[in-house]
Every structure is written in C-alpha cells, then in structure tokens.
C-alpha positions in Angstrom: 13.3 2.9 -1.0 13.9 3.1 2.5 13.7 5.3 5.5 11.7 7.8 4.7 9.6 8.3 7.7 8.2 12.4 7.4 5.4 10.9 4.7 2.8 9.0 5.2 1.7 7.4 8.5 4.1 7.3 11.4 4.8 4.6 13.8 3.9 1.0 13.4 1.4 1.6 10.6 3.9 3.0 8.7 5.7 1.3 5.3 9.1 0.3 5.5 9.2 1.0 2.0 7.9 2.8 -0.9 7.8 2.2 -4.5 8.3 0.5 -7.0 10.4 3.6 -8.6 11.9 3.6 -11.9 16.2 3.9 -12.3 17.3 7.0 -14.7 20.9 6.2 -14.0 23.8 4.9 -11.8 25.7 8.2 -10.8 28.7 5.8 -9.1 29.3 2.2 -7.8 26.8 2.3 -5.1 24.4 5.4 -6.3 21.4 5.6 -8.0 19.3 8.5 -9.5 15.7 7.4 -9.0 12.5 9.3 -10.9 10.2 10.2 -8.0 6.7 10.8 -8.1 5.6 14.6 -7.6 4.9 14.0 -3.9 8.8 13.1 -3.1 9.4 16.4 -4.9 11.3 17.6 -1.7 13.9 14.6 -1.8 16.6 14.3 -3.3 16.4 11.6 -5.9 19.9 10.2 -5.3 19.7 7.4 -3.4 22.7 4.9 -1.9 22.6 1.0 -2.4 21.5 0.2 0.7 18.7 2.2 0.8 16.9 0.5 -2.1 15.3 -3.4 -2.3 14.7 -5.0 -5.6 11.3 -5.7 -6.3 10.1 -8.7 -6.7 7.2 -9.1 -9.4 3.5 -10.6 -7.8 0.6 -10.8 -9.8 -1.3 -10.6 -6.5 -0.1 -7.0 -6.8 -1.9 -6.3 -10.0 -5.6 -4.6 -9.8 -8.2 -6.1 -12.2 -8.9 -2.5 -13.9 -12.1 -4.3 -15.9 -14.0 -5.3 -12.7 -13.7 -2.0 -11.4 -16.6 0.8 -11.9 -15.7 4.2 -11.3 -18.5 7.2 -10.7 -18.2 10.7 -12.3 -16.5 12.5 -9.4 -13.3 9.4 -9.7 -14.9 7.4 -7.2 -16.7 4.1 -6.6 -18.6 2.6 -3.6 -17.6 -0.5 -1.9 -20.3 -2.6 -1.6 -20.8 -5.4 1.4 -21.4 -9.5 -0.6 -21.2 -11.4 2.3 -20.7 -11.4 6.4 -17.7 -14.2 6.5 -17.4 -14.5 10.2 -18.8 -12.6 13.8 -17.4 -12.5 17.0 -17.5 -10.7 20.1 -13.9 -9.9 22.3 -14.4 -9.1 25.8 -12.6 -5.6 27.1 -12.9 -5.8 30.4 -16.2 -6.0 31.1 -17.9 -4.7 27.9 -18.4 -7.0 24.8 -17.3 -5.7 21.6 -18.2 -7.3 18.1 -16.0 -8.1 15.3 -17.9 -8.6 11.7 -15.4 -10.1 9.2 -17.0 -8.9 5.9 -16.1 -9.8 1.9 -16.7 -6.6 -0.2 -17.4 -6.4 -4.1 -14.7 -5.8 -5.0 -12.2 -7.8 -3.0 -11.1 -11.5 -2.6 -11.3 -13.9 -0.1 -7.9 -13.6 1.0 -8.3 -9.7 1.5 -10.3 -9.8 4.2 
C-alpha cells in the first residue's frame, strides 16, 4: 500500500510501502477492501488500484524461526561473530571510524 506517510519514520528513511496485506474483497472495478493490522486501525481499509503493488514472493524475506533464541521477557541479544571490514572517513579534520561487523544472527549479505 502506498502513501501513507503519518506512520512510521518520515522523510528519506521512510517506506514507500507497507505490507504485504491480505484482500477481503473487490468493492468495484478499481477498489479493494484490505484487512489492516490493528495499528492502521485509523484508516480506512478501502483502498484504489493504484495505491496498491503486487507482491512479489522472496525467500530472502523469510526469517529462519529455528535459529532464533528468544529470552523470557520476548527478547534476544545480538551477538558480534566477526569484524568484516574497518575504515576511517575523514570529516573535515577529525577521523571517524567505520567497523563493518557480521552478527549471530545475520548473513553476509546483511551487513
């Protein structure tokens, strides 16, 4: 879904898009009834066609639920493997360093 910019971040950080969201039903030719989660509970969940994107599956998406441990207050601690690559930028005349680091429980290509 598209356009909703009062949620979440603003700016640059922002998503362009939320979701995935589940279809209940097409009200017309180019409307759709959508089933928000509780925290969209102040939109209306009539949306036009232009407003949504199909989503495309990506099993990049999917979290490994097995691998992760979770503590008794519904938490878990990210844990440091290995320091992949250091650098330091210069800003203006002050050198600041950059640690690239590969955490539990994250891949490669995360980082």
């Amino acid at each position: 879904m598209k356009g909703i910019l009062r949620f979440g971040k603003k700016g640059k950080s922002s998503p362009r898009f939320i979701g995935p969201l589940k279809i209940l039903e097409q009200i017309g030719p180019v409307a759709y009834g959508l089933a928000l989660p509780p925290s969209l509970s102040a939109v209306h969940d009539v949306f036009h066609v232009s407003m949504l994107r199909k989503y495309v599956t990506n099993p990049s998406h999917a979290v490994d639920y097995e691998s992760l441990e979770i503590d008794e207050n519904l938490s878990y601690a990210e844990q440091p493997v290995e320091i992949l690559a250091r650098e330091v930028k210069m800003l203006r005349n002050r050198g600041i360093p950059l640690v690239k680091v590969l955490w539990q429980n994250h891949k490669v290509e995360e980082t």
